[in-house]
FITI-262877 format. One record per residue (C-alpha): residue in three letters; x negated, y negated, z; residue number from 1. Coordinates in steps of 0.25 Angstrom, whole numbers, plus 5000, padded with zeros to 4 digits. Example, Ala and Ser with C-alpha at 12.3 -4.5 7.8 and 13.67 -1.06 7.14 Angstrom:
BEGIN
resn = ALA | east = 4951 | north = 5018 | up = 5031 | resi = 1
resn = SER | east = 4945 | north = 5004 | up = 5029 | resi = 2
END
This chain:
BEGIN
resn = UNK | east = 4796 | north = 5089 | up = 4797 | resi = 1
resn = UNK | east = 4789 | north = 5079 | up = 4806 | resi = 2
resn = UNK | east = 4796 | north = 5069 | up = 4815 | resi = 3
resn = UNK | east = 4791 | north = 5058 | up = 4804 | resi = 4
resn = UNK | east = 4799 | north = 5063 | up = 4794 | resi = 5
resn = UNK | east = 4810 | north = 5066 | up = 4804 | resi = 6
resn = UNK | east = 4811 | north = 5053 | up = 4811 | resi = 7
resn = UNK | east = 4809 | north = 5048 | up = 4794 | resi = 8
resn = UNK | east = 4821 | north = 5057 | up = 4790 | resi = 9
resn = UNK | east = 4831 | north = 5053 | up = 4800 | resi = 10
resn = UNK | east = 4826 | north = 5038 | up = 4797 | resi = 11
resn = UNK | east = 4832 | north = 5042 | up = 4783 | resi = 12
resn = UNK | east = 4845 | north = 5046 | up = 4786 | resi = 13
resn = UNK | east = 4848 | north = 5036 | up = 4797 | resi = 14
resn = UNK | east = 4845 | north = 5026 | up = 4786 | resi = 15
resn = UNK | east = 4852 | north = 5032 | up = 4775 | resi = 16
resn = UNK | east = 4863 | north = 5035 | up = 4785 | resi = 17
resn = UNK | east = 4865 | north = 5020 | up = 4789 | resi = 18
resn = UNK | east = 4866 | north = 5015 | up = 4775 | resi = 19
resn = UNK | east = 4874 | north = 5024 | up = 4768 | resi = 20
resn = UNK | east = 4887 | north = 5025 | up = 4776 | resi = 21
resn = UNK | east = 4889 | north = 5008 | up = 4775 | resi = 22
resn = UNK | east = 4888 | north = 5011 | up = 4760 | resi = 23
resn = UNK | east = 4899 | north = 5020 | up = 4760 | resi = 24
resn = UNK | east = 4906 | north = 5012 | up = 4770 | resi = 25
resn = UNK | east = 4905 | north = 4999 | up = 4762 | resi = 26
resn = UNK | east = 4908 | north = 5006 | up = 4750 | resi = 27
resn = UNK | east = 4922 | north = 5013 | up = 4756 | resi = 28
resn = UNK | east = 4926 | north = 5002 | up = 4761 | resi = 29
resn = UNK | east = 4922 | north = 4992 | up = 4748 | resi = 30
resn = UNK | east = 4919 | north = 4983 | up = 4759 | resi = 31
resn = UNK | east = 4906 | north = 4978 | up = 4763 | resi = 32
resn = UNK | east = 4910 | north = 4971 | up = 4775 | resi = 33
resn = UNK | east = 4902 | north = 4972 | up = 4786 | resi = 34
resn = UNK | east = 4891 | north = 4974 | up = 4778 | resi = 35
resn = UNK | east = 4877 | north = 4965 | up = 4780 | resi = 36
resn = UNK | east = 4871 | north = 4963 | up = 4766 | resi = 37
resn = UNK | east = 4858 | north = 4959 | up = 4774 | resi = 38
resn = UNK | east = 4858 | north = 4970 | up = 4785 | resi = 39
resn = UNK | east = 4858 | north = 4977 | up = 4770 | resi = 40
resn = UNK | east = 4847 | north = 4971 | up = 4763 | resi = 41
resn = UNK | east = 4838 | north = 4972 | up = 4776 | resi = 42
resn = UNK | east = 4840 | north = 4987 | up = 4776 | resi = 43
resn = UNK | east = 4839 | north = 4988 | up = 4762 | resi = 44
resn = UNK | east = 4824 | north = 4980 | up = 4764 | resi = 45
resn = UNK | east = 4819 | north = 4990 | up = 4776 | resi = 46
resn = UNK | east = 4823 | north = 5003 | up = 4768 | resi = 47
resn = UNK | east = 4816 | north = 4996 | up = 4756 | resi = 48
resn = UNK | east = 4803 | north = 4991 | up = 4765 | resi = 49
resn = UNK | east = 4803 | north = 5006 | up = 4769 | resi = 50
resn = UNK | east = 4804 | north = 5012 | up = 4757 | resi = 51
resn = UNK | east = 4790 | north = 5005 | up = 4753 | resi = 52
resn = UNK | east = 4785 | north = 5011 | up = 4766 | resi = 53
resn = UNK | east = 4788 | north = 5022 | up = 4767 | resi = 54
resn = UNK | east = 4786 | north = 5026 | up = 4751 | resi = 55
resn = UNK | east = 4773 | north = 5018 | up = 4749 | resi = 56
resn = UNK | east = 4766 | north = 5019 | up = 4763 | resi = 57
resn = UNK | east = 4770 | north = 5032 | up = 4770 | resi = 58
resn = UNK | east = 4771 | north = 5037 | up = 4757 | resi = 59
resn = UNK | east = 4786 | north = 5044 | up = 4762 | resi = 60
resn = UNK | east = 4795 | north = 5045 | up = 4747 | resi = 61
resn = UNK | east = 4808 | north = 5051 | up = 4757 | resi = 62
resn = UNK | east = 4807 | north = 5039 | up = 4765 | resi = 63
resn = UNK | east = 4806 | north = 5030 | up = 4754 | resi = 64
resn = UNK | east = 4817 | north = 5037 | up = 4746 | resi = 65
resn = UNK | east = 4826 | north = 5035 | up = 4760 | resi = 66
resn = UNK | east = 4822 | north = 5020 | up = 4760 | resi = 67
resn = UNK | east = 4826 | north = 5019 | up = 4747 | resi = 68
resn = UNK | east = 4839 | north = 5025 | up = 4748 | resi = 69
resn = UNK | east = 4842 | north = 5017 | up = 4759 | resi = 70
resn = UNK | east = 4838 | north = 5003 | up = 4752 | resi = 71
resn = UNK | east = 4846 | north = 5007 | up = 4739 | resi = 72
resn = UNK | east = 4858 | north = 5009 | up = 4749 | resi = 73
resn = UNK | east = 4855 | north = 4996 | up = 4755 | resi = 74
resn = UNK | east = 4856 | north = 4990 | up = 4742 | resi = 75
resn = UNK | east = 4869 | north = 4997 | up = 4739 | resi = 76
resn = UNK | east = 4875 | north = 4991 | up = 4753 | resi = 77
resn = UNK | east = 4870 | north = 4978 | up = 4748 | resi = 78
resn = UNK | east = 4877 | north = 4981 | up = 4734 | resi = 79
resn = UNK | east = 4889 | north = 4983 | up = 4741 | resi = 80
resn = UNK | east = 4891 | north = 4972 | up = 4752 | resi = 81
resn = UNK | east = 4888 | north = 4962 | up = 4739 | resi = 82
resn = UNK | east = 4898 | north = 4969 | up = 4730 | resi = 83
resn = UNK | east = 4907 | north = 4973 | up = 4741 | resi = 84
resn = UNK | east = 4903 | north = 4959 | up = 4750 | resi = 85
resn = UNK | east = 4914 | north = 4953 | up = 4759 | resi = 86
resn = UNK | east = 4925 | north = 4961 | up = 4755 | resi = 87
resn = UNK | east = 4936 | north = 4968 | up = 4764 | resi = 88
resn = UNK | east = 4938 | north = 4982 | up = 4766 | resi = 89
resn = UNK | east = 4949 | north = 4990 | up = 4759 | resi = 90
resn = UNK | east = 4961 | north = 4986 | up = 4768 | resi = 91
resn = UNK | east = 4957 | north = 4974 | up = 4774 | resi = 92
resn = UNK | east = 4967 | north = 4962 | up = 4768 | resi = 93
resn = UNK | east = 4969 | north = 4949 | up = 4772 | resi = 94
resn = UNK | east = 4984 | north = 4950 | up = 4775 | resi = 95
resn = UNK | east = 4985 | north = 4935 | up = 4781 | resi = 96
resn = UNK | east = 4979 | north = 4922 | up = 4781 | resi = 97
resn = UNK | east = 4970 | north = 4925 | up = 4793 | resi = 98
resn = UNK | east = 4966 | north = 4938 | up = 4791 | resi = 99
resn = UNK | east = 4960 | north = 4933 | up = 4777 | resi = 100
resn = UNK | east = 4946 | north = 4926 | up = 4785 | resi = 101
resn = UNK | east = 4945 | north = 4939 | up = 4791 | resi = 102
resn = UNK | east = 4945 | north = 4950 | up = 4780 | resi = 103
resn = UNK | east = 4934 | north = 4940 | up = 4774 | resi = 104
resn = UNK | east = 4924 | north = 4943 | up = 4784 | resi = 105
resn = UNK | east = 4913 | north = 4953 | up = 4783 | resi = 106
resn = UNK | east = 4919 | north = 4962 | up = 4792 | resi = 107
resn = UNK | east = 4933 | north = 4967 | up = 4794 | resi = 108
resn = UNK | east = 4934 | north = 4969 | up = 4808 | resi = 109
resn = UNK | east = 4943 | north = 4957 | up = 4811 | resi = 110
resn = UNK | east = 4955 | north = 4962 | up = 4801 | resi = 111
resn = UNK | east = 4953 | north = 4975 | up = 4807 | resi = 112
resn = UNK | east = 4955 | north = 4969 | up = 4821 | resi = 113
resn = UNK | east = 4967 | north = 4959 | up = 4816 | resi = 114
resn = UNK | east = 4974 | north = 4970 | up = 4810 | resi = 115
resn = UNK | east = 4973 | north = 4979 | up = 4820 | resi = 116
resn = UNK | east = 4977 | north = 4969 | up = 4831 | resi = 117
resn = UNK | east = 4991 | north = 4966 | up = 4821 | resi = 118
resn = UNK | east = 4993 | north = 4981 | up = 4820 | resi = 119
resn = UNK | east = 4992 | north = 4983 | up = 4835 | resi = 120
resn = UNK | east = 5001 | north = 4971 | up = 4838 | resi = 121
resn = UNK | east = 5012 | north = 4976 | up = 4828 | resi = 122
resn = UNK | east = 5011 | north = 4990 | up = 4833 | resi = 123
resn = UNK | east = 5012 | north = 4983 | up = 4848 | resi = 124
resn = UNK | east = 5025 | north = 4975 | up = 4844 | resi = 125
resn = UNK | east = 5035 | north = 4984 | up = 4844 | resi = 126
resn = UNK | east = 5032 | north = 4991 | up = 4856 | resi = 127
resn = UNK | east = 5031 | north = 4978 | up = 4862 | resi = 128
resn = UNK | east = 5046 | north = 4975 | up = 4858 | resi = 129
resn = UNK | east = 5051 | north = 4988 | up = 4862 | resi = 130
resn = UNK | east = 5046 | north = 4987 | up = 4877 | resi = 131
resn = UNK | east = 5051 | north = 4973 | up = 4878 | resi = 132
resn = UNK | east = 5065 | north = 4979 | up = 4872 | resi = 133
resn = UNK | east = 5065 | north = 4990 | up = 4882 | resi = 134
resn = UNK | east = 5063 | north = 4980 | up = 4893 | resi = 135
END
């Protein structure tokens, strides 16, 4: 194996092993959130560009078949963020008035934080209560 082939291999595997962990992510999750359809459509256009390089000038069919994978797995990504779209994860609900901008946004991180601040300020209450009590 020469250090081409080698640098090429690993190539491969980091590019197949970007991609294919947001599939299943987005596709556990039935959420595409996050997600950027062009980021997307810009990797699926390089691994397509690289594809014709590497099939019709190097003359490389392993790397085109890699740059192929890895395009139709773009597509794939794309397939699901327009089917998928603005959606909310599995679990994240509007459960009043103000929270409702907020599970409409492409990520969740703000109903995380909220909920997570309510939780902790409930959990906080009570001991609260009890140190004033005992005082």
């Amino acid at each position: 194996m020469t250090y081409i082939t080698l640098i090429s291999t690993v190539a491969m595997l980091l590019g197949l092993g970007g991609i294919v962990p947001q599939i299943f992510r987005m596709a556990r999750a039935r959420s595409a959130a996050g997600q950027s359809a062009i980021g997307w459509f810009m990797c699926m256009g390089a691994q397509l560009s690289m594809a014709y390089l590497n099939g019709l000038v190097f003359g490389a069919p392993v790397l085109t078949a890699s740059n192929l994978t890895a395009a139709t797995l773009c597509a794939i990504a794309l397939v699901l963020i327009g089917v998928m779209g603005r959606r909310a994860p599995a679990g994240a609900t509007a459960a009043t008035p103000a929270t409702a901008d907020l599970v409409d946004l492409a990520t969740q991180e703000f109903v995380v934080l909220r909920d997570a601040v309510l939780a902790a300020d409930a959990a906080r209450r009570p001991r609260a209560e009890l140190i004033r009590a005992a005082a």
